[in-house]
C-alpha positions in Angstrom: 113.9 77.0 90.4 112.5 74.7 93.0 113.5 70.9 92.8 110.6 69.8 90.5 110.0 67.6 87.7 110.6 70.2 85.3 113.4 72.1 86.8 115.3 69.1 87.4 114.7 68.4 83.7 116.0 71.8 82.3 119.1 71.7 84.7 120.0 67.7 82.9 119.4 68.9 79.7 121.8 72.2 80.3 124.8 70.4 81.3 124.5 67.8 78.1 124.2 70.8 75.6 127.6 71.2 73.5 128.8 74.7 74.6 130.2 75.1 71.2 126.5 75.5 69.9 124.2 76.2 73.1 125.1 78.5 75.5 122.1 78.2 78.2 121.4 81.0 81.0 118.8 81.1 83.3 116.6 84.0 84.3 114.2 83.8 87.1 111.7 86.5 87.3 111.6 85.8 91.2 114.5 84.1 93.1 116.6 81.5 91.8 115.3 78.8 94.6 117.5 76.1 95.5 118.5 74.3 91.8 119.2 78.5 90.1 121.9 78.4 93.5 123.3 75.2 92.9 123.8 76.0 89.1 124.9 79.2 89.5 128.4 78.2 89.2 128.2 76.9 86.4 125.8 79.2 84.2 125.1 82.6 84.6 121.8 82.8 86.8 119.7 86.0 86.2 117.0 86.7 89.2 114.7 89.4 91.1 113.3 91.0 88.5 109.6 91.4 89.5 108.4 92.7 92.8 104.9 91.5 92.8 102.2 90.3 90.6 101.5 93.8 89.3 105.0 95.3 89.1 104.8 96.5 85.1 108.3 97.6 85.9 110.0 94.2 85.3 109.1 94.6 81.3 112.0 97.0 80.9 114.2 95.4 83.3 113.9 92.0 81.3 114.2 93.7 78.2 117.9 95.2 78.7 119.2 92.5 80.5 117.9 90.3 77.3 119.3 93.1 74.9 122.5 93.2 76.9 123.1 89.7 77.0 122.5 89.7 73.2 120.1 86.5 73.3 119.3 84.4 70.3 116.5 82.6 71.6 114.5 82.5 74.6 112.3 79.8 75.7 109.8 80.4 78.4 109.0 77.4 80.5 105.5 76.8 81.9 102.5 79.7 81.9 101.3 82.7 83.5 103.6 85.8 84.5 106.4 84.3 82.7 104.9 83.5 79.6 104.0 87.0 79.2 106.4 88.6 80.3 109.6 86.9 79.2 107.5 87.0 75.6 106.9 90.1 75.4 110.3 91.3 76.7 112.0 89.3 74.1 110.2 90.6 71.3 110.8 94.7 72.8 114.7 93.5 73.2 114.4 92.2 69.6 115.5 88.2 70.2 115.3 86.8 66.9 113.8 83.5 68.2 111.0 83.5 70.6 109.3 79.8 72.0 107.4 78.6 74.7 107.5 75.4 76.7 104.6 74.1 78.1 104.7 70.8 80.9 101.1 70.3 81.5 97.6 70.5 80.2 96.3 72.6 82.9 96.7 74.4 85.6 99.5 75.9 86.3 100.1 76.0 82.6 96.9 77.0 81.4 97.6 78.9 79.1 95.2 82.0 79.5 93.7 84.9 77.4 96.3 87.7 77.9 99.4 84.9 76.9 97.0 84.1 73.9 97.7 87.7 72.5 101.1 86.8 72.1 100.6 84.1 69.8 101.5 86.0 66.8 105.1 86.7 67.9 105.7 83.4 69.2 107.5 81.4 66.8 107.1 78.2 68.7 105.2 76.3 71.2 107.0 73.0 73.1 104.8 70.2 73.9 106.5 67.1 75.7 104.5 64.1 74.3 102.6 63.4 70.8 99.6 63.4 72.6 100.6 66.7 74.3 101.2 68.4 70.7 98.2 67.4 70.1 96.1 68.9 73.0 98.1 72.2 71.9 96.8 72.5 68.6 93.0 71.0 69.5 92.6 72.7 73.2 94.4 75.9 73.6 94.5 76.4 69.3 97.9 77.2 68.5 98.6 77.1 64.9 99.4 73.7 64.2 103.2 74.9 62.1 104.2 76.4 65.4 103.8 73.9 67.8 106.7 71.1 67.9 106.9 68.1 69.6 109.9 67.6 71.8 109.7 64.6 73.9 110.7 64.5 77.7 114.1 62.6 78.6 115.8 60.9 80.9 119.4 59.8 81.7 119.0 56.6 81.8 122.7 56.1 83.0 122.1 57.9 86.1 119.0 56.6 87.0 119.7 52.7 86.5 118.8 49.9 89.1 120.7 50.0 92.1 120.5 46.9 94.5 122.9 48.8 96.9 120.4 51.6 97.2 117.9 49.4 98.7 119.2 48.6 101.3 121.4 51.9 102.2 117.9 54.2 101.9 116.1 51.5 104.3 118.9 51.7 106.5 118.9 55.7 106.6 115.1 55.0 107.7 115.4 52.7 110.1 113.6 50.0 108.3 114.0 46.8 107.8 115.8 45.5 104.3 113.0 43.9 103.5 110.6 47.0 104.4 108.1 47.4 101.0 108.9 51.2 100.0 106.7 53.2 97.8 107.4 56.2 96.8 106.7 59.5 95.2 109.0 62.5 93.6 106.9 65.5 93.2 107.1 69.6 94.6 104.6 69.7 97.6 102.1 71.6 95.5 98.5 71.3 95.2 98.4 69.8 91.6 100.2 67.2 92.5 98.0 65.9 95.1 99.6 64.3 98.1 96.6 63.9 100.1 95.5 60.8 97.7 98.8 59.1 98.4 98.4 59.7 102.9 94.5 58.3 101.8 95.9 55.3 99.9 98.7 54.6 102.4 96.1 54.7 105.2 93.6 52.4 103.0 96.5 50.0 103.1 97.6 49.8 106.8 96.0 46.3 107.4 96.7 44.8 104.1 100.3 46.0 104.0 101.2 46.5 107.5 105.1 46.9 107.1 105.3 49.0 104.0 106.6 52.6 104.5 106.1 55.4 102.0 108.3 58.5 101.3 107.6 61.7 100.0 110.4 63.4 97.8 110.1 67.4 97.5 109.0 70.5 99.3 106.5 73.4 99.1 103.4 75.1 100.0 101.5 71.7 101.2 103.5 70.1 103.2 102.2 71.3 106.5 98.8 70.0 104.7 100.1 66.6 104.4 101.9 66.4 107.7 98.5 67.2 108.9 96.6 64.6 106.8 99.0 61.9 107.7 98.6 62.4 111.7 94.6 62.7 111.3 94.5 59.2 109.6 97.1 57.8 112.0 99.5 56.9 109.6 102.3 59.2 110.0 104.4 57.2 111.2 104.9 55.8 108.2 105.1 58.4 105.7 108.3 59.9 105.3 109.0 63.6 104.0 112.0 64.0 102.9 111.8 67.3 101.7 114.8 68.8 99.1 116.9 66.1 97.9 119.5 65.9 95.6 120.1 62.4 95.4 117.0 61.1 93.3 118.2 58.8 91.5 119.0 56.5 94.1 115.8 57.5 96.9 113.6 56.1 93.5 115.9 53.3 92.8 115.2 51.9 96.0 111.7 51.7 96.0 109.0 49.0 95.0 107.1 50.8 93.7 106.7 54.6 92.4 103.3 56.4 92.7 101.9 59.7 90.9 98.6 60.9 92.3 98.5 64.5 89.9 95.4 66.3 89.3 96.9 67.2 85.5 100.0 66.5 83.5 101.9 66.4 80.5 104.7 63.8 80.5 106.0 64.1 84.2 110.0 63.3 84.2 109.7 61.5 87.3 107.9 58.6 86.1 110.1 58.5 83.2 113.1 58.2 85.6 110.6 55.7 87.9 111.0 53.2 85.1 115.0 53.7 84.0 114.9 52.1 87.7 113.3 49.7 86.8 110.7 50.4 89.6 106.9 50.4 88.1 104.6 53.0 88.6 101.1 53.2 89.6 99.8 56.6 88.4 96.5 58.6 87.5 95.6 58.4 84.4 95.7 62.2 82.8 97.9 64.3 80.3 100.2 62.3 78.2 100.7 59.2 80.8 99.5 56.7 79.2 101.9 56.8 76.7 104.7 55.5 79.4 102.6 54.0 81.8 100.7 51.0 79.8 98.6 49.8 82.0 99.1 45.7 83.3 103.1 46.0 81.4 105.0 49.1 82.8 102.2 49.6 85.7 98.7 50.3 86.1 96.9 53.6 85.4 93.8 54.6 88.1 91.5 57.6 87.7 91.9 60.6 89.5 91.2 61.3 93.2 90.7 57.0 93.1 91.8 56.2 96.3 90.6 52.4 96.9 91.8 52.2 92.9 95.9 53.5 94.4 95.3 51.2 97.5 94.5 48.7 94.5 97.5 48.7 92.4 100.0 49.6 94.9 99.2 46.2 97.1 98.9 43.9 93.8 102.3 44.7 93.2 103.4 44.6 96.6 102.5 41.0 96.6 104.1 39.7 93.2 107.2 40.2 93.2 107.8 38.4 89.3 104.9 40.7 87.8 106.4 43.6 89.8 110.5 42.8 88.3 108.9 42.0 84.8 106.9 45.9 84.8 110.1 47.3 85.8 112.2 45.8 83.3 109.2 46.9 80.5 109.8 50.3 81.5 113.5 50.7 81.0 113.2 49.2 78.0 110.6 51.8 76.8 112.2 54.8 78.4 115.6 53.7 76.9 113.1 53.1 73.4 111.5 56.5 73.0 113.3 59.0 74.9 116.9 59.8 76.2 117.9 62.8 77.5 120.5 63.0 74.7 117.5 63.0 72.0 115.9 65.9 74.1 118.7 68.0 73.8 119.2 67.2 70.3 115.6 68.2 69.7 115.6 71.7 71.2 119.2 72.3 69.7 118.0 71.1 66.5 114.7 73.2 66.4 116.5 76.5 68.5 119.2 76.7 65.4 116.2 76.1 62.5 114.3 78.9 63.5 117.0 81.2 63.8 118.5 80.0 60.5 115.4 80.6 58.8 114.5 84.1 60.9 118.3 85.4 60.8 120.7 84.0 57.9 117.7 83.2 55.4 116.9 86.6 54.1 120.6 87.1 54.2 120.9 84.9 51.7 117.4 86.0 49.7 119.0 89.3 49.7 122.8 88.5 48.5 120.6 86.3 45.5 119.3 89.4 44.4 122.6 91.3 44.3 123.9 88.9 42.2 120.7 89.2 39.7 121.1 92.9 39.7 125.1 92.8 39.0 
């Protein structure tokens, strides 16, 4: 459970679930990472059950601790080793309900030919966005009745514009208040492809010589993109924040909020880019274009585009009006087509279906019948 798009997400959507209907738990096949500590308090956290890629041994041990815990449902989230595993260990521990969530329409949740063999006792598949559903049934070929549609949300009371941020997060950097600040929230991995943003930022040094850049989240590149940034001579003003916990108001102070990912689904934090009212300049993959329309909530570039980034990011650096006006768009389409509310409604909603029809329908085929016979 790093502090990524998608583990934030899951964490949100845990505390809004009504207790009375949901009760969530986590399992981590590996450690719980920094967001399974700070909820531990608060939900039971389950971790450390694999020892390596190959340990076969964490099949049993997932399957008791599901068949001890007495789960209704289990949802995997994302591809590979947990896919399979926490599958296959739901069906041996006999869950009744048995779903996968998928974030992204590659890699890392491409899907695979061993999680393919699980199809049959999967009961559903998650995609985040309508065009996302659709890449699920056409791409990877899951049967069209089992793959549902649940869109991403965000909260759009705690990420709201917030004039006082502005000036506090320029303060903690030693900038100026009237420093341009562009920004990006995304786990230092390779997918998400830092190294365009350093390029751009370098691109842009003479055009925009006082805007600063930071970078929100941690991980595997980041001695990459420390590197990158010193090579091009720009490191001075990129800033690597690392682990925060206090998104909402690092992205409500920026300008402008960038996305440079190789592939994607619906990524939350452009979603909560725009409840700030702050546009976005992204690439244009996965499900994106259904938030980011290009010229009214921000402009869309193709990947690994650098002078297309450099582009976008100074045109809205210098209009101000066209740069309020895309901001204000995107609240009013996040608030439009997705809260976080509606997201938890949706997997409560489907989560109780399928076990209603698994569970309590033959129950009620079979008490039918009784009453014929009698």
């Amino acid at each position: 459970m790093p502090v990524g798009g998608a583990e934030t997400l899951l964490v949100n959507m845990m505390r809004k679930m009504d207790p009375a209907r949901i009760r969530p738990e986590v399992v981590c096949l590996k450690e719980p990472g920094p967001l399974g500590d700070e909820i531990s308090g608060e939900f039971p956290v389950h971790s450390h059950l694999i020892g390596g890629k190959f340990d076969v041994g964490v099949l049993p041990r997932l399957a008791k601790l599901l068949h001890r815990r007495r789960a209704d449902m289990v949802v995997t989230v994302g591809a590979g080793d947990k896919m399979f595993w926490g599958r296959l260990a739901a069906h041996i521990a006999g869950v009744p309900v048995i779903a996968s969530a998928l974030h992204s329409t590659g890699w890392p949740d491409g899907v695979g030919k061993l999680n393919r063999t699980l199809t049959r006792i999967t009961d559903a598949f998650i995609g985040v966005a309508d065009s996302h559903g659709q890449f699920l049934r056409d791409f990877e070929k899951f049967p069209a009745d089992k793959v549902h549609v649940i869109r991403n949300g965000v909260d759009c009371a705690r990420f709201s514009p917030n004039d006082q941020a502005r000036a506090d997060v320029r303060a903690e950097l030693g900038l100026n208040a009237d420093t341009p600040l562009i920004g990006i929230v995304a786990a230092l991995r390779s997918e998400k492809n830092h190294a365009m943003l350093v390029r751009a930022a370098a691109a842009m040094r003479d055009r925009q010589p006082d805007a600063h850049w930071i970078i929100v989240g941690d991980g595997p590149e980041r001695a990459g993109i420390e590197s990158l940034a010193a090579e091009l001579n720009i490191a001075d003003r990129i800033h690597l924040l690392g682990t925060r916990y206090d998104t909402p108001r690092l992205v409500s102070s920026l300008d402008v909020f960038t996305l440079c990912s190789l592939n994607e689904a619906s990524p939350v934090s452009i979603l909560e880019a725009l409840a700030c009212e702050v546009p976005v300049v992204a690439t244009d993959v996965g499900s994106i274009k259904e938030s980011i329309i290009n010229g009214e909530t921000g402009y869309l570039i193709a990947v690994e585009d650098d002078a297309a980034m450099a582009d976008a990011v100074d045109r809205m650096l210098s209009d101000a009006a066209a740069r309020q006006q895309m901001g204000s768009s995107g609240r009013k389409l996040v608030q439009e087509t997705g809260s976080l509310e509606s997201m938890v409604e949706g997997y409560t909603r489907l989560g109780i279906e399928l076990y209603d029809a698994k569970v309590c329908r033959p129950a009620t085929k079979l008490v039918a019948a009784r009453s014929v016979t009698s």
